[in-house]
Each structure stands twice: as C-alpha cells, then as structure tokens.
mmCIF file of the N, C-alpha and C atoms, coordinates in Angstrom:
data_MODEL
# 
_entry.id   MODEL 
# 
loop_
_atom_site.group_PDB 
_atom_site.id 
_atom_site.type_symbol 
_atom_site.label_atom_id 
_atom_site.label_alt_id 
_atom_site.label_comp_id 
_atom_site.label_asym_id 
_atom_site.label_entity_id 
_atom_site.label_seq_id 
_atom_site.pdbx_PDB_ins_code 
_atom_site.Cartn_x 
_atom_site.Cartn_y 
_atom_site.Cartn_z 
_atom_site.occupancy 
_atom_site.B_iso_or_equiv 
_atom_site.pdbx_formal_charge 
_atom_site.auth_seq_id 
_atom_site.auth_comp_id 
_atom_site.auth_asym_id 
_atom_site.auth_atom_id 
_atom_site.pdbx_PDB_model_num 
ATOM 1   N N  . UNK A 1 1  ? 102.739 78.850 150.097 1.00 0.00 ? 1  UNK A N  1 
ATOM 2   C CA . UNK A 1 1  ? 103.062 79.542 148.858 1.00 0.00 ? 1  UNK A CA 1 
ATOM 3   C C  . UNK A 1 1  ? 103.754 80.865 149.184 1.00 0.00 ? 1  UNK A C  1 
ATOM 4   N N  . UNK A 1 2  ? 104.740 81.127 148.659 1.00 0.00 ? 2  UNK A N  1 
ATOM 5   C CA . UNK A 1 2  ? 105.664 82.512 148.803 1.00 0.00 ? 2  UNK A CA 1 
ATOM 6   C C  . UNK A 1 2  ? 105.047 83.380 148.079 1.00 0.00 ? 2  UNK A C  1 
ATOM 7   N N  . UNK A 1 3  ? 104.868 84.385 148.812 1.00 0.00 ? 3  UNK A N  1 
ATOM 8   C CA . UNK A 1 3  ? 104.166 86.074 147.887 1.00 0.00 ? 3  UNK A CA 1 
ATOM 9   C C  . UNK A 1 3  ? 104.637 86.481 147.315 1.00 0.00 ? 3  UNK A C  1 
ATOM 10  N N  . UNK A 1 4  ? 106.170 86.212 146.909 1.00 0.00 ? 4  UNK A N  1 
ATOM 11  C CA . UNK A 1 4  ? 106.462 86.850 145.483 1.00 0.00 ? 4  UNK A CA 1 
ATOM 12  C C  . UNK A 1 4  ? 106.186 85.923 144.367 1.00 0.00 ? 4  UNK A C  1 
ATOM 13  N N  . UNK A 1 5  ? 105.608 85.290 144.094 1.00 0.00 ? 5  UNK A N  1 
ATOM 14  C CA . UNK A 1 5  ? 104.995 84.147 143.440 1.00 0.00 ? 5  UNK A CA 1 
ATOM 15  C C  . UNK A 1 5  ? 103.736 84.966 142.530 1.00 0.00 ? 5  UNK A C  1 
ATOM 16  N N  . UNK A 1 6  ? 103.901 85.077 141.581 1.00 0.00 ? 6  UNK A N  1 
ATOM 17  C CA . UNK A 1 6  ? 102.879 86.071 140.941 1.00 0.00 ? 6  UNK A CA 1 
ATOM 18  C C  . UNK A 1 6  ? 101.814 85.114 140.322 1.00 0.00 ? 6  UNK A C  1 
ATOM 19  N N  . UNK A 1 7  ? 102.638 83.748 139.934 1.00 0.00 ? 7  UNK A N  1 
ATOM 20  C CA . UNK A 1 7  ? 101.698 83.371 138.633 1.00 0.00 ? 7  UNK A CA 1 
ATOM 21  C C  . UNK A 1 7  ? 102.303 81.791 138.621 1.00 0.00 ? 7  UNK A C  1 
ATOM 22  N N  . UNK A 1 8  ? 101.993 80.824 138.975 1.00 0.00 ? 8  UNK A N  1 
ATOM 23  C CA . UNK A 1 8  ? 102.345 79.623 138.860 1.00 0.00 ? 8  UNK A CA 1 
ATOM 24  C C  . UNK A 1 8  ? 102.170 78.712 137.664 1.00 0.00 ? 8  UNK A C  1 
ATOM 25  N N  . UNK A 1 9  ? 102.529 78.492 136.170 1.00 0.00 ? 9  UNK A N  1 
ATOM 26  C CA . UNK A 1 9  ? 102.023 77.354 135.561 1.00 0.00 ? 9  UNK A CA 1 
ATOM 27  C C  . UNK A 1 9  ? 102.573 76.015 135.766 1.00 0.00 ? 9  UNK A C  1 
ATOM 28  N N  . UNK A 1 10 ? 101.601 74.825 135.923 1.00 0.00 ? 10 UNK A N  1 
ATOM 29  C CA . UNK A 1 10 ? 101.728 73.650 136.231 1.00 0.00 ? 10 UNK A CA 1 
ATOM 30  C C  . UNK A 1 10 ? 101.399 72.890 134.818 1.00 0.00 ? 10 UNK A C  1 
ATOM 31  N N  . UNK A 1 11 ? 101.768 71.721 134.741 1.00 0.00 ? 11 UNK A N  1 
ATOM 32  C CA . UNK A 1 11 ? 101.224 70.838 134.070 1.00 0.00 ? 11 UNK A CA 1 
ATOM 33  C C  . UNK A 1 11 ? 102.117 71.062 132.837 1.00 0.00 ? 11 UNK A C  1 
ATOM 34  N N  . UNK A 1 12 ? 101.840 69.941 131.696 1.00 0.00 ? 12 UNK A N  1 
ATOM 35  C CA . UNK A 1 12 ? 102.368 70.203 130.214 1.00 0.00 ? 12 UNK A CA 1 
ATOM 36  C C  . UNK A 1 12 ? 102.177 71.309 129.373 1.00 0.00 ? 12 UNK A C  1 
ATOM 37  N N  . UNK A 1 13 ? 103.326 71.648 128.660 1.00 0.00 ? 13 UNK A N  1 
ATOM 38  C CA . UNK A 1 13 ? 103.087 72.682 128.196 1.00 0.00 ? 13 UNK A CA 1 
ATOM 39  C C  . UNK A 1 13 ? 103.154 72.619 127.084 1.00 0.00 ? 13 UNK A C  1 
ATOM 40  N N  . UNK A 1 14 ? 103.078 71.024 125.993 1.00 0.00 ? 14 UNK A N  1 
ATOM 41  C CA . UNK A 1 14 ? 102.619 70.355 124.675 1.00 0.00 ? 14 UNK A CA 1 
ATOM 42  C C  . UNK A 1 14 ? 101.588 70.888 124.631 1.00 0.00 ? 14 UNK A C  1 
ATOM 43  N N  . UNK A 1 15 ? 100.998 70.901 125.041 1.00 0.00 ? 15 UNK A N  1 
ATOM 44  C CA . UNK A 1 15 ? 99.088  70.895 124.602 1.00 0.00 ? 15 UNK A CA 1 
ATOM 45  C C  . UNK A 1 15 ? 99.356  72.609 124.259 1.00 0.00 ? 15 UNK A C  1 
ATOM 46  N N  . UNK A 1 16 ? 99.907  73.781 124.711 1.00 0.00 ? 16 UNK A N  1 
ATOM 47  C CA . UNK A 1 16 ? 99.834  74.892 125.073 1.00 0.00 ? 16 UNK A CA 1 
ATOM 48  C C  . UNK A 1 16 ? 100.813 75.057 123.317 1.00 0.00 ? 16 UNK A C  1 
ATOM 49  N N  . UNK A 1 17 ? 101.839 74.489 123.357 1.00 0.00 ? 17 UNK A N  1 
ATOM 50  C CA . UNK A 1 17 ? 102.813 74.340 121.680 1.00 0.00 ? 17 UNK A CA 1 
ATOM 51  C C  . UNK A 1 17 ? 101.899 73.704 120.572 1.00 0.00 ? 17 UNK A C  1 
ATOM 52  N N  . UNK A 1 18 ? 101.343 72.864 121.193 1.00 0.00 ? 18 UNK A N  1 
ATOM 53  C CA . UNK A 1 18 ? 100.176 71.947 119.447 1.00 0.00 ? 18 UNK A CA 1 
ATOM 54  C C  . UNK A 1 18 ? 99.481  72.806 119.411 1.00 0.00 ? 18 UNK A C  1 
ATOM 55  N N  . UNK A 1 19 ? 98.920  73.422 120.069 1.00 0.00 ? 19 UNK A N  1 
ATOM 56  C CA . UNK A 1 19 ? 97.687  74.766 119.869 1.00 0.00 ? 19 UNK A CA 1 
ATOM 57  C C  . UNK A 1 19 ? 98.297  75.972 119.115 1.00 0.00 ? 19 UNK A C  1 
ATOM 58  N N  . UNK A 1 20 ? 99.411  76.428 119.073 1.00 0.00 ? 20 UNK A N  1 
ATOM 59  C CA . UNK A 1 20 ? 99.997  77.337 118.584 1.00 0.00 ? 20 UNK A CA 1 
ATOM 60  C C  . UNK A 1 20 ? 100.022 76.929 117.164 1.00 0.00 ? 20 UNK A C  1 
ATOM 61  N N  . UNK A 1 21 ? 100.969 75.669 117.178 1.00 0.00 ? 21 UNK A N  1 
ATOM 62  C CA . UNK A 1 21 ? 100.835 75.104 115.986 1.00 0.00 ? 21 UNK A CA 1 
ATOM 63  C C  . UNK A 1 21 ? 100.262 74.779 115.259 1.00 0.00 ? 21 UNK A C  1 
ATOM 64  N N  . UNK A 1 22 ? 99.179  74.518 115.526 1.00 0.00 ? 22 UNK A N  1 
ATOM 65  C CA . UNK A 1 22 ? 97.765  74.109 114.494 1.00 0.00 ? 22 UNK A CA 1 
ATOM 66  C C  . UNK A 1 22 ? 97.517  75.539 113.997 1.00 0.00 ? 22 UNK A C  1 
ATOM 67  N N  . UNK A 1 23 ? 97.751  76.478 114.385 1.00 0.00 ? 23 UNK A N  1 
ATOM 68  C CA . UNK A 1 23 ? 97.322  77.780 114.060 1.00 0.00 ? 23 UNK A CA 1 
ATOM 69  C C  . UNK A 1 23 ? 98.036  77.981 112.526 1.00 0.00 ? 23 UNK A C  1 
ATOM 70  N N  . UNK A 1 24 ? 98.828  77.589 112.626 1.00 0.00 ? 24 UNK A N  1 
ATOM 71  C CA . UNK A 1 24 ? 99.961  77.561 111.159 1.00 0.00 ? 24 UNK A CA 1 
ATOM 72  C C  . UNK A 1 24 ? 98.758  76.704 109.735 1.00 0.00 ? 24 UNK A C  1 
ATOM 73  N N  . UNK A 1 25 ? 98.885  75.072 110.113 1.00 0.00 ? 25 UNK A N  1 
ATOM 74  C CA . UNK A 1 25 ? 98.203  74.447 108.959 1.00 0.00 ? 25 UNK A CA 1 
ATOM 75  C C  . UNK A 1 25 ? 96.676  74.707 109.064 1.00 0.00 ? 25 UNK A C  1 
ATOM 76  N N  . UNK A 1 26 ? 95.435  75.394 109.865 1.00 0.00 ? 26 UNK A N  1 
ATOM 77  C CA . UNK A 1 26 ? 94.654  75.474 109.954 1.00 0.00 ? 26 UNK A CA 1 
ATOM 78  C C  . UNK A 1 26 ? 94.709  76.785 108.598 1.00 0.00 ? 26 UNK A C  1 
ATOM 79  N N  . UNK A 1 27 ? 95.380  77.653 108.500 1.00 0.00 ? 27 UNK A N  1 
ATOM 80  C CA . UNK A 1 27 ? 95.577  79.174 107.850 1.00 0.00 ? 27 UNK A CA 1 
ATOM 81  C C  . UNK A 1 27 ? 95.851  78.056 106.209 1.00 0.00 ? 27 UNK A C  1 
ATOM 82  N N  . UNK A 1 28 ? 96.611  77.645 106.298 1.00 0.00 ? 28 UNK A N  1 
ATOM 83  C CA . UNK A 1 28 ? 97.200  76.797 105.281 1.00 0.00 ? 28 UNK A CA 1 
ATOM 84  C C  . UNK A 1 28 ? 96.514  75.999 104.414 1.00 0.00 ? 28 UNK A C  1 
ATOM 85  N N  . UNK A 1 29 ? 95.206  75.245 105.202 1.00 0.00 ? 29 UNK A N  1 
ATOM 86  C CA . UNK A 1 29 ? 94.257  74.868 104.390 1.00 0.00 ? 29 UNK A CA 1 
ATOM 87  C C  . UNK A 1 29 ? 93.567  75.807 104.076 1.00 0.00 ? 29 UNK A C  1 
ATOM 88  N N  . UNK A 1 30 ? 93.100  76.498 104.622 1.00 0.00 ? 30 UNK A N  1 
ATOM 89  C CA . UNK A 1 30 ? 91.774  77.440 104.415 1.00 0.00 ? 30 UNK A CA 1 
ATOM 90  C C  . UNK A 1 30 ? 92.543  78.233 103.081 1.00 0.00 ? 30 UNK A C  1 
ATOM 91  N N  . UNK A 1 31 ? 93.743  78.704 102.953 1.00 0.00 ? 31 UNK A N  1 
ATOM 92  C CA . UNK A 1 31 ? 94.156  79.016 101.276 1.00 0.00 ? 31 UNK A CA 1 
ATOM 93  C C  . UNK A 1 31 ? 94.467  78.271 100.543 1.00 0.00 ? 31 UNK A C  1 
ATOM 94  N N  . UNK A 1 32 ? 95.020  76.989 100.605 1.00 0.00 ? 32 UNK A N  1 
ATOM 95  C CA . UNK A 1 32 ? 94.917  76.123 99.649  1.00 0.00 ? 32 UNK A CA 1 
ATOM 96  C C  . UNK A 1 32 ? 93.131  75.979 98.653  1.00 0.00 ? 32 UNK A C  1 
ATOM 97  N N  . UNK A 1 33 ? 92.487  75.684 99.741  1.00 0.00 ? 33 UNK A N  1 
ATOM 98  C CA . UNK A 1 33 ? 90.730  75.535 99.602  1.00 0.00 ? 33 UNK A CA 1 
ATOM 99  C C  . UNK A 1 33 ? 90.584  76.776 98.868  1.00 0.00 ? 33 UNK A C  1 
ATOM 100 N N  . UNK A 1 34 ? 90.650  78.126 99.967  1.00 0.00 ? 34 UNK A N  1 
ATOM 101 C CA . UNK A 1 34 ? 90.313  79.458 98.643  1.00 0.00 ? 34 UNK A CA 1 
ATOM 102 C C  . UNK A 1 34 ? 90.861  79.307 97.597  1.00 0.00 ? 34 UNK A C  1 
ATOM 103 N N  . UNK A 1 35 ? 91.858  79.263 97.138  1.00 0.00 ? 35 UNK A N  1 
ATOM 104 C CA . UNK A 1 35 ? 92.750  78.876 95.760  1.00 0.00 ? 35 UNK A CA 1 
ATOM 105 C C  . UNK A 1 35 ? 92.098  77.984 94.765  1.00 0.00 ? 35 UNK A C  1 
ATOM 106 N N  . UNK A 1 36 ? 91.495  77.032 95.053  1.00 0.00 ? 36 UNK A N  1 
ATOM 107 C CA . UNK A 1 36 ? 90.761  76.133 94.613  1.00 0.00 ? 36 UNK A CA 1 
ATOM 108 C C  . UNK A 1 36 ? 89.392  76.620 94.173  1.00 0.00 ? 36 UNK A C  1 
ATOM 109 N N  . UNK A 1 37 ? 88.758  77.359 94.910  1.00 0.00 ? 37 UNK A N  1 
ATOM 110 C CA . UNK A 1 37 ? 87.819  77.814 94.892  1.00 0.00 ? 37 UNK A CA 1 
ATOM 111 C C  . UNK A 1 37 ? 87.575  78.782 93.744  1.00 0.00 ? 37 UNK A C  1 
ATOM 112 N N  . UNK A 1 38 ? 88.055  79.780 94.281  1.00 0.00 ? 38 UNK A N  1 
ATOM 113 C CA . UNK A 1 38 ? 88.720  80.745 93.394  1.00 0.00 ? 38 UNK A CA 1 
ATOM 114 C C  . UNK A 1 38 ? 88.865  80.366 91.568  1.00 0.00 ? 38 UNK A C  1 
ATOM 115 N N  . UNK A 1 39 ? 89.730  79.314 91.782  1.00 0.00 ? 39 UNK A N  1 
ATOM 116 C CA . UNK A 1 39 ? 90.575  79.196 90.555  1.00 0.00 ? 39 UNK A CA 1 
ATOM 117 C C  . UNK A 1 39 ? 89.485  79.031 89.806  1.00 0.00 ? 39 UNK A C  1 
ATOM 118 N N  . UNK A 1 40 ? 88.346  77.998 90.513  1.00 0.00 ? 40 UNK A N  1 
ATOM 119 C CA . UNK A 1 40 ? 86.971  77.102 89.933  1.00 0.00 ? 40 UNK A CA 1 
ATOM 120 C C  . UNK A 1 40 ? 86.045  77.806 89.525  1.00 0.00 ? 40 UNK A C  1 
ATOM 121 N N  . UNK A 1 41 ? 86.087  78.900 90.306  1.00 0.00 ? 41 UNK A N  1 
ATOM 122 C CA . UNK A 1 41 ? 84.917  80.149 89.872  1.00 0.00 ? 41 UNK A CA 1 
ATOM 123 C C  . UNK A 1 41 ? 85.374  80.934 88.443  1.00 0.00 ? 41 UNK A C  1 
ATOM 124 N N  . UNK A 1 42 ? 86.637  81.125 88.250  1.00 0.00 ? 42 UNK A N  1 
ATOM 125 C CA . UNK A 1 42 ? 86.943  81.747 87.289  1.00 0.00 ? 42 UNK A CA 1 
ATOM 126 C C  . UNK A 1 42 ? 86.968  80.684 85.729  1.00 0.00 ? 42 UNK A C  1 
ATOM 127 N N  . UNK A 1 43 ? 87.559  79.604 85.901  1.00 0.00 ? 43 UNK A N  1 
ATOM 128 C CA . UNK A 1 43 ? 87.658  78.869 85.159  1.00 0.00 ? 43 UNK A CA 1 
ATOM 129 C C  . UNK A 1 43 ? 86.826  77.639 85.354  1.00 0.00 ? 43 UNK A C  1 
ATOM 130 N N  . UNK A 1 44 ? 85.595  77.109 85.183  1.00 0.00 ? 44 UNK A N  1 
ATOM 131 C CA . UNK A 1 44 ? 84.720  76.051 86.011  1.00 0.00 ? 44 UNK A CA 1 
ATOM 132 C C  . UNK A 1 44 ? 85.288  74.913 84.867  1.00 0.00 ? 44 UNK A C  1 
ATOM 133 N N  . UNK A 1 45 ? 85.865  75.103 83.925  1.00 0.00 ? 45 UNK A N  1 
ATOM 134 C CA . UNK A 1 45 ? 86.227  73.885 83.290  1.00 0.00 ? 45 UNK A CA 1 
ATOM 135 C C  . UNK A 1 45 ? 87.859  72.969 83.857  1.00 0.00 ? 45 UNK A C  1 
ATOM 136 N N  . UNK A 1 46 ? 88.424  73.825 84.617  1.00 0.00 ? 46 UNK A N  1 
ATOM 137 C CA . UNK A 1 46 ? 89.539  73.541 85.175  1.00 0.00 ? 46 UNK A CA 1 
ATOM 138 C C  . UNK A 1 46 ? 89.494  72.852 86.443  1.00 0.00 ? 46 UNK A C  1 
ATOM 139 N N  . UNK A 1 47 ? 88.134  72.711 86.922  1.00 0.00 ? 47 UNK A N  1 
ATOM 140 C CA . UNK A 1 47 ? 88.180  71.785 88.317  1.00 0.00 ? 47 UNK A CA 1 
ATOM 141 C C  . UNK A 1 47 ? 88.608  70.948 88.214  1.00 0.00 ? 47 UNK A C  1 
ATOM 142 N N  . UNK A 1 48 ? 88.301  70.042 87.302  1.00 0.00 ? 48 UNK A N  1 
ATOM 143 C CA . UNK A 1 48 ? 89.016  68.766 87.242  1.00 0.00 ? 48 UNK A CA 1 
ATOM 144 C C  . UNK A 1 48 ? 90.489  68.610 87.211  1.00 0.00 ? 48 UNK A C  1 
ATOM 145 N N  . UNK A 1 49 ? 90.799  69.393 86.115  1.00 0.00 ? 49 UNK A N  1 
ATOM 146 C CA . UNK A 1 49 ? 92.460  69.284 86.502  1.00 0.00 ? 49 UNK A CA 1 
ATOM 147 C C  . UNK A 1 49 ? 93.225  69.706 87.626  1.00 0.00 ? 49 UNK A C  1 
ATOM 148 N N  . UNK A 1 50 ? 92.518  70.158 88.612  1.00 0.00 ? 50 UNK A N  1 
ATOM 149 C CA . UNK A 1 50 ? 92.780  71.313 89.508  1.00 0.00 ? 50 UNK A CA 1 
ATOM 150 C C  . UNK A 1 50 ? 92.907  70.506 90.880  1.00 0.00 ? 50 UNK A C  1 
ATOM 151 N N  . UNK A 1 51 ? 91.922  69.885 90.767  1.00 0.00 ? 51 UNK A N  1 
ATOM 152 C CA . UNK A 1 51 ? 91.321  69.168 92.361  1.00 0.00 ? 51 UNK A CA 1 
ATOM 153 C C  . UNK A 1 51 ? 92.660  68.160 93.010  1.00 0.00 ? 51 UNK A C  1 
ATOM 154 N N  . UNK A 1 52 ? 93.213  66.940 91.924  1.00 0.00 ? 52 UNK A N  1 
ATOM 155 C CA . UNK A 1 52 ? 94.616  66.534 92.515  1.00 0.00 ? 52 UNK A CA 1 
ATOM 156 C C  . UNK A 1 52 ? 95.584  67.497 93.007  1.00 0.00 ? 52 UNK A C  1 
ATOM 157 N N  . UNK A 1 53 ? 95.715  68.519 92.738  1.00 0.00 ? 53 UNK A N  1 
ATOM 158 C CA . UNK A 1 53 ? 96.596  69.512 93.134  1.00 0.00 ? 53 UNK A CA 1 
ATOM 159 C C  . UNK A 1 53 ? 96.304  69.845 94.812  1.00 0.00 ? 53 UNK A C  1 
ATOM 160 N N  . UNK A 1 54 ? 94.856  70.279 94.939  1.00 0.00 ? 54 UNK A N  1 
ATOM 161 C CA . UNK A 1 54 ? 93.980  70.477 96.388  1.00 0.00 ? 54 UNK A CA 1 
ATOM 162 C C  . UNK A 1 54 ? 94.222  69.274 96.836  1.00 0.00 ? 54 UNK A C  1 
ATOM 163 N N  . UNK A 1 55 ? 94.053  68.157 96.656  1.00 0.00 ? 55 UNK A N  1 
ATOM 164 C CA . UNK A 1 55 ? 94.266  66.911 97.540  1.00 0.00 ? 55 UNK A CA 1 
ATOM 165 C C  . UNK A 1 55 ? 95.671  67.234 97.857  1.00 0.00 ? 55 UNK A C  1 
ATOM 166 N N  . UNK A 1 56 ? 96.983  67.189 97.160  1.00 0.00 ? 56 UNK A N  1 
ATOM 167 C CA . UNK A 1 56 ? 98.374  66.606 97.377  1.00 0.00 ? 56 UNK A CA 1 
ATOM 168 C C  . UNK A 1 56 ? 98.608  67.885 98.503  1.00 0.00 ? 56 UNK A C  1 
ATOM 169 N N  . UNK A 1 57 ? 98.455  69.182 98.070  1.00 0.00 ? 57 UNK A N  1 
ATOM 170 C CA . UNK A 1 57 ? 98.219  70.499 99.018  1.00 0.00 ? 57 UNK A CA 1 
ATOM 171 C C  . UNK A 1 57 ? 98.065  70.203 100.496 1.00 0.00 ? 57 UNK A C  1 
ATOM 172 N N  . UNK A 1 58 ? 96.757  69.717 100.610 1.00 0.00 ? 58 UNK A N  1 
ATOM 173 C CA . UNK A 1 58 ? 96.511  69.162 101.649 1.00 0.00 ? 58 UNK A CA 1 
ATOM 174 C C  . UNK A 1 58 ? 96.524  68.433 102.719 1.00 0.00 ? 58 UNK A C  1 
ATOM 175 N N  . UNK A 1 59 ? 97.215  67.162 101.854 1.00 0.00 ? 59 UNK A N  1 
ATOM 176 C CA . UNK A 1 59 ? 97.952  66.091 102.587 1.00 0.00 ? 59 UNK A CA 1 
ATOM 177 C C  . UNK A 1 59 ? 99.375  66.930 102.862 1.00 0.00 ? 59 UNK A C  1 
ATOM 178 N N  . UNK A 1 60 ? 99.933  67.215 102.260 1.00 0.00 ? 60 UNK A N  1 
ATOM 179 C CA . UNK A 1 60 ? 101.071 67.858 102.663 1.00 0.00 ? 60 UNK A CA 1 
ATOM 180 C C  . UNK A 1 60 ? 101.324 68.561 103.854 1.00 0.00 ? 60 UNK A C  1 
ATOM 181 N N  . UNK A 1 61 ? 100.140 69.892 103.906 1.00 0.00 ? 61 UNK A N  1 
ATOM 182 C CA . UNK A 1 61 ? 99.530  70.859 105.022 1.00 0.00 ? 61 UNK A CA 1 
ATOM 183 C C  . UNK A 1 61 ? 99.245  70.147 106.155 1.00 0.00 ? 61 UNK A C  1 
ATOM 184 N N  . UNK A 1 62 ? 99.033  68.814 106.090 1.00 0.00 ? 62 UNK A N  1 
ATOM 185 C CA . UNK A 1 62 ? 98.027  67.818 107.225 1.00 0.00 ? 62 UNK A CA 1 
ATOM 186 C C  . UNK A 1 62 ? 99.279  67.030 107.734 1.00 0.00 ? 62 UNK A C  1 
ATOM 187 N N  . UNK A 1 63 ? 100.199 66.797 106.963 1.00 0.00 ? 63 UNK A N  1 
ATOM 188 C CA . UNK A 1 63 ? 101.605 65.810 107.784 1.00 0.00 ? 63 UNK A CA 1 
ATOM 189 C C  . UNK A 1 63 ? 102.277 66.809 108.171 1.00 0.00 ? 63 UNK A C  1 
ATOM 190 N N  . UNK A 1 64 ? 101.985 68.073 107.910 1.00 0.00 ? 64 UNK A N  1 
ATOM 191 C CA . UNK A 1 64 ? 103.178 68.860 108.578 1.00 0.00 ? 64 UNK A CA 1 
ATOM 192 C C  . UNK A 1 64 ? 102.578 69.121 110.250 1.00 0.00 ? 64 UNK A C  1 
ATOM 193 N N  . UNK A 1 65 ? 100.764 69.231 110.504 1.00 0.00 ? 65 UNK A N  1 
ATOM 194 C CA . UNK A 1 65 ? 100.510 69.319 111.617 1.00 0.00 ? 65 UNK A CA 1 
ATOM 195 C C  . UNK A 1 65 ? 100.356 67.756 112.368 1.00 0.00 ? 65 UNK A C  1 
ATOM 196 N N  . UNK A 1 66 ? 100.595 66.914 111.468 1.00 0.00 ? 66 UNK A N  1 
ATOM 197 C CA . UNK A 1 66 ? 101.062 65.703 112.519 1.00 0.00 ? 66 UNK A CA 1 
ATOM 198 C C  . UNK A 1 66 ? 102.482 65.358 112.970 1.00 0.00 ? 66 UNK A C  1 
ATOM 199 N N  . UNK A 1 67 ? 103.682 65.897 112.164 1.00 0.00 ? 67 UNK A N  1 
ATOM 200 C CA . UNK A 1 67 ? 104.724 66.187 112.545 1.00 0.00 ? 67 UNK A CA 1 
ATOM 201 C C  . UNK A 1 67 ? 105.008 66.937 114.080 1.00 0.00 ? 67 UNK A C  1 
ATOM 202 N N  . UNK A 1 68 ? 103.638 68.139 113.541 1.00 0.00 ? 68 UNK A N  1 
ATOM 203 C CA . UNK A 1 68 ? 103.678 68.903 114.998 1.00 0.00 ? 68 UNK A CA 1 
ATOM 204 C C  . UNK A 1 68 ? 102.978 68.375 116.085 1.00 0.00 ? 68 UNK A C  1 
ATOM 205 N N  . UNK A 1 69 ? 102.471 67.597 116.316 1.00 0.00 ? 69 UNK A N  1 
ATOM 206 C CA . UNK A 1 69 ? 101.334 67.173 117.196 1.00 0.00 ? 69 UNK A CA 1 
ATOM 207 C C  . UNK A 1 69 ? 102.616 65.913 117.899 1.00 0.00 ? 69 UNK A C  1 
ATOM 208 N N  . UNK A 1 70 ? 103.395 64.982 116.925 1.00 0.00 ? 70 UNK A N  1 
ATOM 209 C CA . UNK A 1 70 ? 104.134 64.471 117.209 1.00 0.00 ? 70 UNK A CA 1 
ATOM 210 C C  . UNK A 1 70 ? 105.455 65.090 117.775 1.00 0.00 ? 70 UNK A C  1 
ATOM 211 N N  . UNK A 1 71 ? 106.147 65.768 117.410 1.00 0.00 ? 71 UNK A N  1 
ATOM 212 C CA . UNK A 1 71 ? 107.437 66.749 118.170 1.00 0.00 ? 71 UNK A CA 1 
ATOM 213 C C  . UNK A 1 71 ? 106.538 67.181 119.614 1.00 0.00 ? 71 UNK A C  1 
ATOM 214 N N  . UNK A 1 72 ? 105.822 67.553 119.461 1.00 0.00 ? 72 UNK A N  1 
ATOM 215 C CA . UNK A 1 72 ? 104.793 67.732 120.787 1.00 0.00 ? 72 UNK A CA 1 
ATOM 216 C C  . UNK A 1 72 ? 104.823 66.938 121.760 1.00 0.00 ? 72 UNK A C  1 
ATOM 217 N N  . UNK A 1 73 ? 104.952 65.616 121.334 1.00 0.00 ? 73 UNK A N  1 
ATOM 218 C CA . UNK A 1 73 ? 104.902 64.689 122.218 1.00 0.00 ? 73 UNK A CA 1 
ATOM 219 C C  . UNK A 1 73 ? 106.359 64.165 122.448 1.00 0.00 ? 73 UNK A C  1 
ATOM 220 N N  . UNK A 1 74 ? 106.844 64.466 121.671 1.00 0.00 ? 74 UNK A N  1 
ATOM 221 C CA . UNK A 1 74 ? 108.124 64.132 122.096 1.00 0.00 ? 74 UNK A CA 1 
ATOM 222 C C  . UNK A 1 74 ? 109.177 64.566 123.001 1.00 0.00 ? 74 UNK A C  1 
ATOM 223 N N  . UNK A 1 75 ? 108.910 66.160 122.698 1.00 0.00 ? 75 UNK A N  1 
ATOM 224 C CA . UNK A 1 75 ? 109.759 66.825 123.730 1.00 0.00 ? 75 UNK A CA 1 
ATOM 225 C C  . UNK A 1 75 ? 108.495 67.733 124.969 1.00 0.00 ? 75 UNK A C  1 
ATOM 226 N N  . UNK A 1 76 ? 107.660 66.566 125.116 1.00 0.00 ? 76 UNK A N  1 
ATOM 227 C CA . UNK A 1 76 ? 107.023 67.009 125.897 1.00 0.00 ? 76 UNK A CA 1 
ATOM 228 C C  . UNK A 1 76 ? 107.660 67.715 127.173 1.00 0.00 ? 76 UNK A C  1 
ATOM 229 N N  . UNK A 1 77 ? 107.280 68.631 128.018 1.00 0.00 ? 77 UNK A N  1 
ATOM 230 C CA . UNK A 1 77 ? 108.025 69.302 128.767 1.00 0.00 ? 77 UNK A CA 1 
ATOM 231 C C  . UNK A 1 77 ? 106.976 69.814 130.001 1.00 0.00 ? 77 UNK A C  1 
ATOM 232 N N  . UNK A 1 78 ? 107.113 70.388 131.240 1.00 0.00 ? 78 UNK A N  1 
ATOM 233 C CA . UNK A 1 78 ? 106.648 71.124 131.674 1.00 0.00 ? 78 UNK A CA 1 
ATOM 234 C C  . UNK A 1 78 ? 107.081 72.331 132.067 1.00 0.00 ? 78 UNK A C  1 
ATOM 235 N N  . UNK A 1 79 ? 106.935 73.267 132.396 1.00 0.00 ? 79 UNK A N  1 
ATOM 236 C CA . UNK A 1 79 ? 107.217 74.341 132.761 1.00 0.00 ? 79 UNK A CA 1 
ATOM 237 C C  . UNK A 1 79 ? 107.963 74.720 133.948 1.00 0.00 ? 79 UNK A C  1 
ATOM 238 N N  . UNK A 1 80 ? 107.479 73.786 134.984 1.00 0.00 ? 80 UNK A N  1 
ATOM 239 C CA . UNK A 1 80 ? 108.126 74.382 136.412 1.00 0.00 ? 80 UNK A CA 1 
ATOM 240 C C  . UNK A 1 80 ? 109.411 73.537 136.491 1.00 0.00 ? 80 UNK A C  1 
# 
C-alpha cells in the first residue's frame, strides 16, 4: 500500500446512494401521515374523506423510493 493513500473505499457504492435516498421518501411519509393526522384532529368528521388521499400520497412517496432502490441497481458502480 502507498503512503500517500489516505483513505481507500472499496466495494459498491449503491447501497451508500439508496441510503441517501430513502432519506428523501422516509421525510415524505412521515408528512403526508402528520397531515392526516393533523387534518383528523381538527376535523374528526373528515377522516373518512381524507384517508384515500393518505393512501394515493403514499403509494406515490413509496414508487418514488423504489424507483430509487432500482436506478441503484442499475447504475450500480464502485468507487475505485
């Protein structure tokens, strides 16, 4: 190993990008859900109309981090 060598990363660096990325739709549900929450506390007669909205939200929020999990794998890469 050469001593100017400070810091070596090996291996894939997908796993190191999906982790970043989940950071995005993880934030994304958790306000969709408060929103919901929220809305329910103020208005408790509106859950019902409310809740398809939280589902479609969600699914939406959830294909965008399988999009990412997938591009992940696609342009999988390593570093060195």
């Amino acid at each position: 190993m050469d001593a100017s060598v400070l810091a070596e990363v090996t291996g894939s660096t997908a796993a190191i990008g999906y982790g970043l990325a989940a950071i995005g739709p993880g934030i994304g549900v958790g306000l969709v859900f408060a929103a919901y929450i929220q809305s329910t506390a103020r208005q408790p007669e509106s859950s019902r109309m409310t809740l398809p909205y939280v589902w479609i939200g969600f699914a939406v929020i959830e294909a965008l981090a399988l999009l990412g999990i997938a591009f992940g794998f696609i342009w999988a890469g390593s570093a060195a």
